[in-house]
ZAMARGU-4260 file (C-alpha; in steps of 0.2 Angstrom, whole numbers, plus 5000, padded with zeros to 4 digits):
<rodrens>
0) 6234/5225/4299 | 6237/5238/4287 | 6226/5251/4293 | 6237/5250/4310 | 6252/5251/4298
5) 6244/5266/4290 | 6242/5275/4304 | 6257/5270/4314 | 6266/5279/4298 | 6257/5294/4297
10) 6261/5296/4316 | 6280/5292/4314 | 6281/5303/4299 | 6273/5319/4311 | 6279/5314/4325
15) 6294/5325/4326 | 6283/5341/4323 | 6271/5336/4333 | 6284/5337/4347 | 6289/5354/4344
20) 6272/5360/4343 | 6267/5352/4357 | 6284/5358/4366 | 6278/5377/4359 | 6262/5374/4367
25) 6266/5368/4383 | 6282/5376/4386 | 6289/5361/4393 | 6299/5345/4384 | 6294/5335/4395
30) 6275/5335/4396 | 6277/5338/4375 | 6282/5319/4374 | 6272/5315/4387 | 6258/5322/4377
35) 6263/5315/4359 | 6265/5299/4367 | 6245/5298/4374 | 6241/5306/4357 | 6248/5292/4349
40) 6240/5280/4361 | 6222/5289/4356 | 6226/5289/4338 | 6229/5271/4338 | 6213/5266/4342
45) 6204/5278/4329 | 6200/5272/4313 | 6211/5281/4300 | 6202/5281/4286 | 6187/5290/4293
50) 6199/5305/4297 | 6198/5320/4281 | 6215/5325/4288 | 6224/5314/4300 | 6239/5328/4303
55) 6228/5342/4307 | 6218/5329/4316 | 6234/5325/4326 | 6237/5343/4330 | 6220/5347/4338
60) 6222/5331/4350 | 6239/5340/4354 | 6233/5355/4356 | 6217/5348/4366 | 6229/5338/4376
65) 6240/5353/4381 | 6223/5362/4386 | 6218/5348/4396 | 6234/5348/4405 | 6235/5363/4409
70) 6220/5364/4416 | 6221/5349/4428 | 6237/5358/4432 | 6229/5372/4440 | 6214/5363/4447
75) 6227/5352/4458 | 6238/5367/4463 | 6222/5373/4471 | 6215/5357/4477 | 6214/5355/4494
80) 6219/5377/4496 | 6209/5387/4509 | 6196/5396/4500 | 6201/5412/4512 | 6217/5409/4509
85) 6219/5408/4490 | 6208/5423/4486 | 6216/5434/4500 | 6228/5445/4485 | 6214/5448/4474
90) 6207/5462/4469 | 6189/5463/4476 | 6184/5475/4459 | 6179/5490/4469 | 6184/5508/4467
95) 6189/5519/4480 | 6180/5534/4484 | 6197/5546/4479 | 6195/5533/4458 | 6177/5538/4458
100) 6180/5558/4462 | 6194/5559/4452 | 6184/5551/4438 | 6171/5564/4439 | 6180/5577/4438
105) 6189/5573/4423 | 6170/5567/4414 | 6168/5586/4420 | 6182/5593/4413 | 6178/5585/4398
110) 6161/5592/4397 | 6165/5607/4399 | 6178/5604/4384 | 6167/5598/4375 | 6153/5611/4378
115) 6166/5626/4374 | 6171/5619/4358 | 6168/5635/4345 | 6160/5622/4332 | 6142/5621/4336
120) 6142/5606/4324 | 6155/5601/4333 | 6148/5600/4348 | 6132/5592/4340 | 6141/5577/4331
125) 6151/5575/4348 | 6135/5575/4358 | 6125/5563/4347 | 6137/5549/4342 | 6145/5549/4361
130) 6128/5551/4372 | 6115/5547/4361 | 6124/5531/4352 | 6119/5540/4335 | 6128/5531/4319
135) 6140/5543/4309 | 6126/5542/4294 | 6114/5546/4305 | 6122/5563/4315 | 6126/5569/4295
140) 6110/5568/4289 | 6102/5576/4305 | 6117/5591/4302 | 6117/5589/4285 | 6136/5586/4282
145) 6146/5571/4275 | 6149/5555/4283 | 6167/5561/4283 | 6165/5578/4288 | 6156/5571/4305
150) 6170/5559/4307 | 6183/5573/4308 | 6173/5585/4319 | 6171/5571/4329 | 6189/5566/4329
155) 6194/5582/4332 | 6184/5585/4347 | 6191/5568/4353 | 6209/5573/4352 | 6206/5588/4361
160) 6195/5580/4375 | 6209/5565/4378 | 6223/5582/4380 | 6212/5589/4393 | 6208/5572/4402
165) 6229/5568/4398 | 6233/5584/4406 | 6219/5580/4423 | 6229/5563/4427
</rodrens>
């Protein structure tokens, strides 16, 4: 009997910011204290002592709970849907042909920025770290600059090839 008492104190003492959280969570009053109440109704049945820490404990089942919810929320609004009917309004992830054109003609424009950028080091440090996956160690010791001297040559190519594609859009 004490155990029961034990727990049924701890829940009383939280129960209160239990609610709001669960109210934060969900986003509804309603389904908070419906959800505090079947936390409670689980909690019961554990034994407490076995617990490290009953509030955060209490706060995952809340949490765990909304999820659930929520989840089983969706699941039923699409129950029963017409498979045609409920994917109809999304996007089927394609480009169109004009996406793709314009694209490659701003990748162009940016190669040709890049490739007429007066810094042959530049141009190098650009080349390795963006097409060859190169580390910033690696491109310095291959030009035989500083880690932070790569970094701003390649920064400031960068800067100047997002103005050009800015300037494409």
């Amino acid at each position: 009997m004490n155990r029961a008492r034990t727990s049924l104190e701890l829940y009383q003492t939280h129960r209160a910011s239990l609610l709001s959280y669960a109210t934060r969570l969900s986003g509804d009053q309603a389904v908070a204290e419906d959800i505090v109440q079947d936390v409670w109704l689980l909690f019961s049945r554990q034994r407490i002592e076995t617990i490290a820490a009953p509030l955060n404990y209490l706060r995952t089942m809340v949490r765990n709970l909304v999820i659930t919810r929520g989840r089983r929320q969706v699941l039923e609004a699409t129950a029963g849907t017409d498979f045609e009917a409920a994917t109809a309004g999304l996007a089927d992830g394609q480009v169109s042909p004009e996406e793709t054109a314009a694209s490659r003609e701003t990748m162009q424009r940016i190669l040709d920025t890049i490739a007429a950028l007066p810094d042959e080091r530049q141009r190098q440090a650009i080349h390795m770290y963006h097409f060859k996956g190169m580390k910033l160690r690696e491109i310095g010791i291959r030009l035989g600059l500083s880690l932070t001297r790569v970094h701003g040559l390649i920064e400031e190519g960068m800067v100047i090839c997002d103005r050009v594609r800015k300037e494409g859009q």
